[in-house]
N, C-alpha and C positions, 0 to 999 in steps of 0.2 A: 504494500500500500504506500501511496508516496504522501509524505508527511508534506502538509500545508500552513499557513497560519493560522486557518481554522481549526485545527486540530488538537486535540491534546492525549498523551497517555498516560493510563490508569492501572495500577495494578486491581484487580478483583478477583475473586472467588466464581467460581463458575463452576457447574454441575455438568454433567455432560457423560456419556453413557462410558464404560469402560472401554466397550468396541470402538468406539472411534477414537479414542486417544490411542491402543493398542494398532489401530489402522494407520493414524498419523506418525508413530515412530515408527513402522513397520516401513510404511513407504517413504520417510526424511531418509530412512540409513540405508533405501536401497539407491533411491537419488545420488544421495553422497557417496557411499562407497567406504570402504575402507583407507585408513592411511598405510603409509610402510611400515608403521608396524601393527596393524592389524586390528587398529581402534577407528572409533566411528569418530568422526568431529562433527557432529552435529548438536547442534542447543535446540533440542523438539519443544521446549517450553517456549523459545520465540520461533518453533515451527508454529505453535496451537495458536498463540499469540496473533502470526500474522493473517493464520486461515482466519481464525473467527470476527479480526479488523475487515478484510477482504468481505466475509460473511455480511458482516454490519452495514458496508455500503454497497455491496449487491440488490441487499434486500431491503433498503433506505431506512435506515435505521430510525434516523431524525425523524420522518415524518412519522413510525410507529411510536414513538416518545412522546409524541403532540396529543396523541389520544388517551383522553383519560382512561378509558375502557380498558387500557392494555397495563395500568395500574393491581397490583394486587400488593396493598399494606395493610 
């Protein structure tokens, strides 16, 4: 996602099925590949990080924020 001035990042807690974080390391470390010696360099935390950024303004995140309805406090 390409960072703007409108942007800002947040750490939070997010809930999210076991299968797809196991899906997202599964396919970061075949992306990346091994190094020479045999370890993965990959940080799948800001893999999940940038899928679920990308997720937010796929699916306009902003405009579902504007609806009360999609409130649950």
């Amino acid at each position: 996602m390409n960072k703007s001035s409108d942007t800002i990042t947040i750490n939070a807690v997010v809930e999210m099925p076991a299968a797809a974080l196991q899906d997202i390391v599964k396919t970061a470390k075949q992306l990346t590949g091994r190094d020479e010696k045999g370890a993965y360099r990959v940080d799948t935390a800001d893999v999940v990080g940038g899928m679920i950024s990308m997720f937010l303004v796929e699916k306009d995140f902003e405009t579902y924020v504007k609806d009360v309805k999609n409130y649950n406090l």
